[in-house]
TORPA-4810 file (N, C-alpha, C, O; in nm, 3 decimals):
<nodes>
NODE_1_-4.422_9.129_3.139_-4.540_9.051_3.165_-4.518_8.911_3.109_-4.453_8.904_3.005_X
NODE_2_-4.558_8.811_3.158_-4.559_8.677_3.172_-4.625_8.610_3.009_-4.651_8.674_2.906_X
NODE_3_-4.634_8.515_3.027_-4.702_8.460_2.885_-4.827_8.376_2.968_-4.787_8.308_3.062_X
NODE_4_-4.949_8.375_2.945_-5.049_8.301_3.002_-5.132_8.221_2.932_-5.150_8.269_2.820_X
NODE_5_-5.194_8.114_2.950_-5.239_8.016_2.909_-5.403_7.965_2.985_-5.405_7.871_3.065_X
NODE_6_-5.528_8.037_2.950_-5.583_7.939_3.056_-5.697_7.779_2.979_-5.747_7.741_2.874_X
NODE_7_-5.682_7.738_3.130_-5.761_7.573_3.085_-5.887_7.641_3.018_-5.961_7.732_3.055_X
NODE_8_-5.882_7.558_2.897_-6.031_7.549_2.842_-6.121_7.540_2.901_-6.223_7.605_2.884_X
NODE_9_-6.096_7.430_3.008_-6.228_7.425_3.086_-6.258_7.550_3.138_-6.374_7.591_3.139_X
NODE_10_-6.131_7.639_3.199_-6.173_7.749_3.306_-6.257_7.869_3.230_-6.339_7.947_3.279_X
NODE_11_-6.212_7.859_3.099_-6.274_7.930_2.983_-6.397_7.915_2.914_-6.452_8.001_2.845_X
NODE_12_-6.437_7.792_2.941_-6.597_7.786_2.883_-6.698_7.782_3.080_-6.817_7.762_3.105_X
NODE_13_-6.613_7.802_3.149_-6.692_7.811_3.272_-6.693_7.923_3.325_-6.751_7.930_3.433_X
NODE_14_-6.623_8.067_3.262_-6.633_8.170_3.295_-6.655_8.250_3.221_-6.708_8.353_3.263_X
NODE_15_-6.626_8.239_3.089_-6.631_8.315_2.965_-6.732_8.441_2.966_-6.711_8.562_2.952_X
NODE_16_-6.896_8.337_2.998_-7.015_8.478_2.955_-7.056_8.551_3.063_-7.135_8.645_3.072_X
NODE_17_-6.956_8.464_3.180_-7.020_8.564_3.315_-6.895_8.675_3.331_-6.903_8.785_3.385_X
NODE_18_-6.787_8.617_3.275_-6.676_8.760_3.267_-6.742_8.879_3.178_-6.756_8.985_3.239_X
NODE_19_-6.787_8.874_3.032_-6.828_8.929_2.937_-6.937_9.019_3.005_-6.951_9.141_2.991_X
NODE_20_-7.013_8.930_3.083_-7.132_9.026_3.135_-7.104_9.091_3.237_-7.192_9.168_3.275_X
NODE_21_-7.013_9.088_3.294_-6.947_9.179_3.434_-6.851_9.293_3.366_-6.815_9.393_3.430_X
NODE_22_-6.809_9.266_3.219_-6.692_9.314_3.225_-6.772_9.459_3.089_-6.875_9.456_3.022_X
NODE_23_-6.668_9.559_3.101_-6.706_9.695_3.004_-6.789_9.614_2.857_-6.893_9.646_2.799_X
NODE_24_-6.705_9.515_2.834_-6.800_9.474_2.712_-6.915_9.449_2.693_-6.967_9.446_2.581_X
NODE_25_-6.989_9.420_2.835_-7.157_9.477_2.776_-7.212_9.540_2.920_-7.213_9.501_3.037_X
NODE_26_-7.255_9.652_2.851_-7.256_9.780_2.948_-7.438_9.811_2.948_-7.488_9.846_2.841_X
NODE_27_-7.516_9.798_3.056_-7.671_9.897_3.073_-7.653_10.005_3.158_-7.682_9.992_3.277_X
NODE_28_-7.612_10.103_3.117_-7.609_10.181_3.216_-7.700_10.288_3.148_-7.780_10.242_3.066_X
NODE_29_-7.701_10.453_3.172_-7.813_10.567_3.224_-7.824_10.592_3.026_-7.929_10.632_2.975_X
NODE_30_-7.697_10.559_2.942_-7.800_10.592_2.814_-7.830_10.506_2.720_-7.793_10.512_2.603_X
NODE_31_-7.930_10.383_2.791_-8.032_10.356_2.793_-8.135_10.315_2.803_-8.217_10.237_2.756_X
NODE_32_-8.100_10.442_2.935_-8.279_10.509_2.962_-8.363_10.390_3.087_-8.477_10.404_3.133_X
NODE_33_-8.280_10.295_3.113_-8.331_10.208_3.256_-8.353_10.268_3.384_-8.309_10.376_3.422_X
NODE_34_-8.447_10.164_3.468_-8.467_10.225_3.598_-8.329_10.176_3.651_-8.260_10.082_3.611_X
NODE_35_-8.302_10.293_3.781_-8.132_10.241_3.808_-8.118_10.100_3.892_-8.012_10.061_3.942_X
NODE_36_-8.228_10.037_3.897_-8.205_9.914_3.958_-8.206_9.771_3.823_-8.188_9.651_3.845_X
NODE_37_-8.228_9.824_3.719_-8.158_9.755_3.628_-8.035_9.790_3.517_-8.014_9.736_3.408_X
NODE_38_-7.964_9.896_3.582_-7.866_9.958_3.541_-7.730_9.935_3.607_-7.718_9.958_3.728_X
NODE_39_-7.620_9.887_3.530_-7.511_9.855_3.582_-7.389_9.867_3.481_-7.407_9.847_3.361_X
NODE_40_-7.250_9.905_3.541_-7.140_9.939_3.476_-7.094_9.870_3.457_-7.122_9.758_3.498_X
NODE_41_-7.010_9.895_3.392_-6.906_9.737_3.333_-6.787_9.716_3.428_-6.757_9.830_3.464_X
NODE_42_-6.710_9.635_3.483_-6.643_9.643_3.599_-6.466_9.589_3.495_-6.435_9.537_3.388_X
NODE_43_-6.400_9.647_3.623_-6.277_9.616_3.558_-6.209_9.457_3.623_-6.232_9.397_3.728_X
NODE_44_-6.118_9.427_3.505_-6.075_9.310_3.513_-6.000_9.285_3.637_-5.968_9.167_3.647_X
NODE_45_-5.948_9.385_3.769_-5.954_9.406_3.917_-6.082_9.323_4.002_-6.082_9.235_4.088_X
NODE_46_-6.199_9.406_3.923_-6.293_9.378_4.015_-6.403_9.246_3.974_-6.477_9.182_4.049_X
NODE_47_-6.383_9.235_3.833_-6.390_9.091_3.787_-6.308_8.982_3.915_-6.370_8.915_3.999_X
NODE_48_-6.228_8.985_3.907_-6.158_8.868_3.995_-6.162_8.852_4.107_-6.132_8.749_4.167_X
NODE_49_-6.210_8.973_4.160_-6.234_8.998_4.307_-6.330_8.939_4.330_-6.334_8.875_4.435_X
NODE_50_-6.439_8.938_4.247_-6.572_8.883_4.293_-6.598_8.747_4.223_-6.694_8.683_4.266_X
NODE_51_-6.523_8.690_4.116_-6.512_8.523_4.101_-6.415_8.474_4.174_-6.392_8.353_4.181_X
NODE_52_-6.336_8.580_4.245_-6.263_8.450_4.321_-6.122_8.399_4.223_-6.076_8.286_4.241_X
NODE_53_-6.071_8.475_4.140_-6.008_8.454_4.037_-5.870_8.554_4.032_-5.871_8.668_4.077_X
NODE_54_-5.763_8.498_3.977_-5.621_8.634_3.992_-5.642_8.671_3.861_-5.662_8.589_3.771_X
NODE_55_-5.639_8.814_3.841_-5.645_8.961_3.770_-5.611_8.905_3.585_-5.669_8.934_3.481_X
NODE_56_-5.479_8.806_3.617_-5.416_8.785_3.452_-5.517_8.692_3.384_-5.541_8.673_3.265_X
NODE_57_-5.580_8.630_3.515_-5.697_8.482_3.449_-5.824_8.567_3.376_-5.877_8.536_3.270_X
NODE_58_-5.853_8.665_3.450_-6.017_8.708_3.414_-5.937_8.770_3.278_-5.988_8.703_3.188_X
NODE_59_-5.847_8.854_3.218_-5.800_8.936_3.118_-5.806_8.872_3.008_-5.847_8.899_2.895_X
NODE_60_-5.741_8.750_3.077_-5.695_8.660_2.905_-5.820_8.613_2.904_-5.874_8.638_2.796_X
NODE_61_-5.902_8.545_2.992_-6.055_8.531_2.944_-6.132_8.619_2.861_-6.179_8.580_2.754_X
NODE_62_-6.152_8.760_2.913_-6.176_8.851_2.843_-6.143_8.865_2.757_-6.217_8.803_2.681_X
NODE_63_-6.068_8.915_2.702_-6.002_8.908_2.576_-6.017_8.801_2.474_-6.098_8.832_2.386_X
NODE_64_-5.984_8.731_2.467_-6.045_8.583_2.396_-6.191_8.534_2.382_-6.254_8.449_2.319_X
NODE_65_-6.213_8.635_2.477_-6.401_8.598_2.466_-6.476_8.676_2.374_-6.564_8.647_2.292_X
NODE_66_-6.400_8.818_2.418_-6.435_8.974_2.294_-6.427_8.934_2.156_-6.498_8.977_2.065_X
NODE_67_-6.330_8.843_2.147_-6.325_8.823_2.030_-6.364_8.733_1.945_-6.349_8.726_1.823_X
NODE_68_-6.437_8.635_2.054_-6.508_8.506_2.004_-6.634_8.540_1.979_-6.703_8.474_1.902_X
NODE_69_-6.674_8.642_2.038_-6.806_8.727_2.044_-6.818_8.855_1.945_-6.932_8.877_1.903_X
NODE_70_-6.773_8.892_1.927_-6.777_9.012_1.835_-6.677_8.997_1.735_-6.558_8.982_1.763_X
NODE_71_-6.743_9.000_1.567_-6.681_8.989_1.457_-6.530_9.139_1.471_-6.491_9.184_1.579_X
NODE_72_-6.491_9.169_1.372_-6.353_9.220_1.341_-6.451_9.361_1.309_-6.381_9.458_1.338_X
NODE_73_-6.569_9.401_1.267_-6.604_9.493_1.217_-6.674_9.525_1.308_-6.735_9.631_1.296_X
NODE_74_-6.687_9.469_1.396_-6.764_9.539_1.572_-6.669_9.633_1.597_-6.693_9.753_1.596_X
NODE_75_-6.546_9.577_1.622_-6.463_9.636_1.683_-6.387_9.788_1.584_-6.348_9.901_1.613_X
NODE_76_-6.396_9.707_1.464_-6.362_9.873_1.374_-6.461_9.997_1.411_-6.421_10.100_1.465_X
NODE_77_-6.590_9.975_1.377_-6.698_10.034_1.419_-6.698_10.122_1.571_-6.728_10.240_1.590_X
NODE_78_-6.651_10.016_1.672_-6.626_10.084_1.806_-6.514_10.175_1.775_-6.535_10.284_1.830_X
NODE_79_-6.378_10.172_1.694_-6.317_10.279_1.673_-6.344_10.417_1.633_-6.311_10.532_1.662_X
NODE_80_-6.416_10.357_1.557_-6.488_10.478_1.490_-6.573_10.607_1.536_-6.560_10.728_1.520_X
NODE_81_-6.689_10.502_1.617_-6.757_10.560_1.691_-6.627_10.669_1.810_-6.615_10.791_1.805_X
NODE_82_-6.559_10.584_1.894_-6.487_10.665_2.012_-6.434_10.743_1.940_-6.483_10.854_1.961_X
NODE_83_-6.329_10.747_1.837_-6.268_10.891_1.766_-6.398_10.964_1.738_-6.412_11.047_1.827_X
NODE_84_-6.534_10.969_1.624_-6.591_11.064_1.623_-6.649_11.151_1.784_-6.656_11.273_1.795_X
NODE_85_-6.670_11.091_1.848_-6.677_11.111_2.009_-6.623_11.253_2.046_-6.666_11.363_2.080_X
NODE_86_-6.490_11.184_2.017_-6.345_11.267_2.125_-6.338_11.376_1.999_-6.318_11.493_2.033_X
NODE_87_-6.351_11.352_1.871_-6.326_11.493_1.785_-6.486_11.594_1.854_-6.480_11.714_1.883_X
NODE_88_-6.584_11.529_1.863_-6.674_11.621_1.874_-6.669_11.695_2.023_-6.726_11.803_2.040_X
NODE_89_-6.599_11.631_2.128_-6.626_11.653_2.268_-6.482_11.778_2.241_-6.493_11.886_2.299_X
NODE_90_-6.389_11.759_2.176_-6.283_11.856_2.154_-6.335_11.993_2.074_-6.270_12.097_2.085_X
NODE_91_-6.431_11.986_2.010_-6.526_12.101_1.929_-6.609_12.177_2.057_-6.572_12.286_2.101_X
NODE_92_-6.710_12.114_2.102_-6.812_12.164_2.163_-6.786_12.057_2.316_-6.890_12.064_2.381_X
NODE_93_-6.715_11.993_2.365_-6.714_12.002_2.441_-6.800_11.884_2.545_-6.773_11.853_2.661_X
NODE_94_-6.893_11.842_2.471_-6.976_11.722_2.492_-6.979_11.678_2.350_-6.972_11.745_2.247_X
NODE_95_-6.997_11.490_2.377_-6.998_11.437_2.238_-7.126_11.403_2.241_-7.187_11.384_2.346_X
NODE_96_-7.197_11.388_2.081_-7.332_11.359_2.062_-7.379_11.285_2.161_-7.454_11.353_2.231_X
NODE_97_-7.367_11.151_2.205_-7.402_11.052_2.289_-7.467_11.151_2.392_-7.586_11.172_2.417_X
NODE_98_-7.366_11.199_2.438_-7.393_11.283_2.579_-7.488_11.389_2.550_-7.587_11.393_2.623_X
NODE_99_-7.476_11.479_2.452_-7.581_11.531_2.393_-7.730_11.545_2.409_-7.807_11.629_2.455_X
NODE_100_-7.738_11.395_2.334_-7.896_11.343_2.327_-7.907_11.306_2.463_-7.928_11.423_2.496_X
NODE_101_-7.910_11.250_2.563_-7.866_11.212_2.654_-7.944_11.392_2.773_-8.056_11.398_2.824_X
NODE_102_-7.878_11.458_2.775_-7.885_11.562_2.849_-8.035_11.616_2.801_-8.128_11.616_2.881_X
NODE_103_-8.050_11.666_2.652_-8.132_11.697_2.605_-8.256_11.578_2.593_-8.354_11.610_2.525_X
NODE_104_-8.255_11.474_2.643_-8.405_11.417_2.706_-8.393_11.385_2.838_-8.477_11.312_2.890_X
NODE_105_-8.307_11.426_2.898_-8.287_11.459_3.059_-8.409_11.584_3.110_-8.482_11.579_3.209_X
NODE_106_-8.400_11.685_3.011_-8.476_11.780_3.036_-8.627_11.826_2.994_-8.704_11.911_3.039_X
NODE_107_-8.632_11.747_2.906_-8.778_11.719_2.862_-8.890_11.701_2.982_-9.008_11.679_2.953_X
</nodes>
């Protein structure tokens, strides 16, 4: 893989609309919206597809943005959280998230 560089400019003109298209900020079903204000986080594929942009530009945006945006202990925290997850979904099979989630599904 290449070494990439993008213009500042292209970076403060795409930055929060990548961030908001992209997994890093996610509304989707837990929590709890009507599904017409509910949406997934899209991949850095389909990021570019729809600005009009090639795949390596939206990434390194992303990336540089995650991190301009979220301190060092966001991201520990998100570790944390996904391992306790995957140990609990390896126990029982569903992880808490999903859990609570099902169990006010049925209420």
């Amino acid at each position: 893989m290449g070494f990439y560089f993008v213009d500042p400019k292209t970076y403060e003109k795409y930055k929060d609309e990548i961030l908001e298209l992209s997994h890093a900020v996610q509304v989707n079903f837990q929590e709890h919206l009507p599904a017409e204000k509910r949406h997934p986080g899209f991949s850095d594929k389909q990021i570019a597809e729809k600005l009009g942009l090639e795949v390596h530009i939206v990434r390194e945006i992303r990336c540089v943005a995650e991190r301009d945006k979220y301190p060092l202990d966001e991201f520990e925290e998100a570790i944390r959280f996904k391992e306790k997850a995957c140990r609990e979904y390896s126990v029982k099979g569903m992880s808490a998230v999903m859990e609570k989630y099902v169990k006010a599904s049925k209420k």
